[in-house]
C-alpha positions as CSV (number, residue, x, y, z in Angstrom):
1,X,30.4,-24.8,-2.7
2,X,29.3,-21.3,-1.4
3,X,30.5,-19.8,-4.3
4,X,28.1,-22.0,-6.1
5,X,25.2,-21.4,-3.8
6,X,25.8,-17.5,-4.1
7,X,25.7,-17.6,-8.3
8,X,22.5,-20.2,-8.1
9,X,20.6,-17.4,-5.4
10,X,21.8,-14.8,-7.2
11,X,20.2,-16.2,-10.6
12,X,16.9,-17.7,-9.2
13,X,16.7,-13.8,-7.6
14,X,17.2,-12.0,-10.9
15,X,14.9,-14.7,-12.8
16,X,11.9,-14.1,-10.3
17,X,12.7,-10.4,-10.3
18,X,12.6,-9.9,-13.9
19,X,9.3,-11.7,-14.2
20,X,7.4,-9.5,-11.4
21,X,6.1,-7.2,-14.0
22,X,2.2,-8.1,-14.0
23,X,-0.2,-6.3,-15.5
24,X,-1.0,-4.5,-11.8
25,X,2.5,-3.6,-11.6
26,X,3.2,-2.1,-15.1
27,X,0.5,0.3,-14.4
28,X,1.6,1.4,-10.8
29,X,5.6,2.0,-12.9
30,X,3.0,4.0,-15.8
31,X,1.6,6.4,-13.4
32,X,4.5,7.0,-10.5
33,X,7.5,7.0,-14.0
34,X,5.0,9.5,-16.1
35,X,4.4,12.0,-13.1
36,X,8.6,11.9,-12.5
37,X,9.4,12.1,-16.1
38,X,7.1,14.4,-17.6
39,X,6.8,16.4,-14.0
40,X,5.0,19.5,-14.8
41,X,5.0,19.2,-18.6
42,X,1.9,20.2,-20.6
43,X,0.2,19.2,-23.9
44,X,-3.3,19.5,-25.6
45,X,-5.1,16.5,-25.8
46,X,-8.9,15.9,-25.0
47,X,-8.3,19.0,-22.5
48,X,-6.2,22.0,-23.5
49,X,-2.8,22.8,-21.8
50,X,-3.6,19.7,-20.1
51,X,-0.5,17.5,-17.5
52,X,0.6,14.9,-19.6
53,X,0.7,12.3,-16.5
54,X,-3.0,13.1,-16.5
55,X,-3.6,12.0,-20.1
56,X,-1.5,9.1,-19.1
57,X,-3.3,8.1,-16.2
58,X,-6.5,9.1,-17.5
59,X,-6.2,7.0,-20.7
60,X,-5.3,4.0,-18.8
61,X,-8.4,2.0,-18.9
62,X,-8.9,-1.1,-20.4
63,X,-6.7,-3.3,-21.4
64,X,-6.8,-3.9,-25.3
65,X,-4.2,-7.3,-26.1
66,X,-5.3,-10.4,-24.9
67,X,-2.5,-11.0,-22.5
68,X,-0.3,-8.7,-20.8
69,X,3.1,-9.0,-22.5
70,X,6.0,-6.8,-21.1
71,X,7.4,-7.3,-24.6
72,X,4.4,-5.9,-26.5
73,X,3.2,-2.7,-26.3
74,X,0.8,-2.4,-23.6
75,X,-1.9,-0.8,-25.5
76,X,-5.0,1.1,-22.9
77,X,-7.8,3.1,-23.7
78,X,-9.9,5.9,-22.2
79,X,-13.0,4.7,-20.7
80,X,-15.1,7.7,-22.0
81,X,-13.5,7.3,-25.3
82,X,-11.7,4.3,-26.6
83,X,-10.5,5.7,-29.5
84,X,-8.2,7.8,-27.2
85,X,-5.1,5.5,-26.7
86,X,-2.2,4.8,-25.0
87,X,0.7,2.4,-25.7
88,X,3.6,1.5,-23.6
89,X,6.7,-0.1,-24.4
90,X,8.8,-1.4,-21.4
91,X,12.7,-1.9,-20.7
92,X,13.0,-6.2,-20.7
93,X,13.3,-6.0,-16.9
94,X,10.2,-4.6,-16.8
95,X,11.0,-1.4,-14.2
96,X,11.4,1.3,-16.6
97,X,9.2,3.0,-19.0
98,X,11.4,3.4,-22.6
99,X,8.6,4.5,-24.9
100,X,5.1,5.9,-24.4
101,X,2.3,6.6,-26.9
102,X,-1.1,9.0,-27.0
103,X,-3.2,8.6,-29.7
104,X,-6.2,12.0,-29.1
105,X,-8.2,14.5,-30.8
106,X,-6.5,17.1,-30.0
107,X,-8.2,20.1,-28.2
108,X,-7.1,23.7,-28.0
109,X,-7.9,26.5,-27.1
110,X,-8.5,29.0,-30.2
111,X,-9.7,33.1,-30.8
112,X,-13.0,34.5,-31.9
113,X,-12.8,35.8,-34.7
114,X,-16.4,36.9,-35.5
115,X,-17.9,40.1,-34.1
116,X,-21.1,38.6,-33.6
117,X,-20.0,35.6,-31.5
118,X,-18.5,37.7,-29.2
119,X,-21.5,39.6,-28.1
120,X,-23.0,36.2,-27.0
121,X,-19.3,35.7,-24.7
122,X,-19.4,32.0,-23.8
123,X,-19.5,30.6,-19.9
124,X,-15.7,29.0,-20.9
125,X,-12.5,29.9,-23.1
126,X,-13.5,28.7,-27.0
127,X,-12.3,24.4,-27.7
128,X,-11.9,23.6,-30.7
129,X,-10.5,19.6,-31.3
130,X,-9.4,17.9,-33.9
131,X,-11.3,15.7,-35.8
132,X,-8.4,13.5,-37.0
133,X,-6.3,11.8,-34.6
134,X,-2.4,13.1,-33.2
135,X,0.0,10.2,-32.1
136,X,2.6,11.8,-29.6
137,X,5.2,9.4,-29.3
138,X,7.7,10.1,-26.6
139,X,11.4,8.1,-26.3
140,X,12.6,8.0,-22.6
141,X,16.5,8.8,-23.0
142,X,18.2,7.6,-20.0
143,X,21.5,7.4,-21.1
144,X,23.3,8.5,-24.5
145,X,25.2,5.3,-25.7
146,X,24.7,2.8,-28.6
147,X,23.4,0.2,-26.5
148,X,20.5,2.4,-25.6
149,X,20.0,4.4,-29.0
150,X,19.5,1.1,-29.9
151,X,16.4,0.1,-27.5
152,X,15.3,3.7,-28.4
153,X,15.1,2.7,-32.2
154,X,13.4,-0.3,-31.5
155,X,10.9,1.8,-29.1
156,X,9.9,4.3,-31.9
157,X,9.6,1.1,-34.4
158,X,7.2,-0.5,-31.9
159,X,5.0,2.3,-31.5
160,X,4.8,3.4,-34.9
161,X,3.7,-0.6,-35.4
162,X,1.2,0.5,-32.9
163,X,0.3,3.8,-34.1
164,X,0.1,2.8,-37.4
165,X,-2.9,-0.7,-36.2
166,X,-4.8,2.4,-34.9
167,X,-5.1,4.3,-37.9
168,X,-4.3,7.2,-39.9
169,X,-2.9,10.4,-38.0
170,X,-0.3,13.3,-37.4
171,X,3.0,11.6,-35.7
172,X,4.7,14.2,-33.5
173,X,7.7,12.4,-31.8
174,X,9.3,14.0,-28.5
175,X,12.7,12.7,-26.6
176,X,12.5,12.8,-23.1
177,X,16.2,13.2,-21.1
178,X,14.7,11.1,-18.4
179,X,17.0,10.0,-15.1
């Protein structure tokens, strides 16, 4: 009989754990998983040479599915700019990050190559962005087996679904050793 009351806590536990993912949640695990995976990494996005937690973070705005749906790609955009995006695809117990998508205009920094320009030197470095959209894609790879490769596969399928909804673009997919 304890055996039996052990299993049935041990269940109801799991069953109310797995379904704490709310949408308040998945964005605290966004922001405190992309600052520990991606640490000090870098890209160019609407800022050049620019933290990617802080693209992350910054393109989490609104909400754009209906419902939030841990099974779905949680799909944001930047509140200056909602055609900057980000999608997230979670594991099914809803406490690790397996895929993450930006979609951006890229911006970069870039030389001057006119002699004229340069006598009128600019307050700040030269931008130049892109005026069609980049999808960076990363794959979280926490450990190297089939089971995983698996959820990865079905990671990049998902975000390329979502990628693809947004529109056309480059498709520059990273894989991230995360721990």
């Amino acid at each position: 009989m304890r055996n039996i009351f052990i299993i049935f806590f041990l269940f109801v536990f799991s069953q109310s754990n797995a379904q704490s993912l709310d949408e308040k949640n998945a964005r605290k695990l966004i922001t405190s998983e992309s600052k520990r995976i991606f640490e000090g990494s870098r890209i160019d996005s609407y800022m050049p040479n620019i933290l990617v937690s802080d693209v992350v973070t910054t393109f989490m705005g609104p909400n754009q599915s209906e419902n939030f749906d841990r099974n779905q790609v949680y799909d944001t955009c930047r509140i200056q700019s909602c055609d900057e995006k980000l999608g997230v695809v979670f594991n099914e117990a809803g406490d690790r990050l397996l895929g993450l998508g930006i979609r951006n205009f890229r911006c970069y920094y870039y030389v001057i190559e006119n002699a004229q320009t340069l006598m009128k030197l600019p307050q700040s470095p030269p931008i130049r962005c892109d005026t069609t959209p980049t999808y960076r894609i990363f794959i979280f790879r926490y450990e190297f087996t089939v089971k995983n490769l698996e959820k990865e596969v079905n990671s990049l399928h998902k975000l390329k679904v979502w990628a693809a909804a947004k529109g056309p673009g480059e498709i520059i997919i990273d894989v991230i050793r995360a721990q």
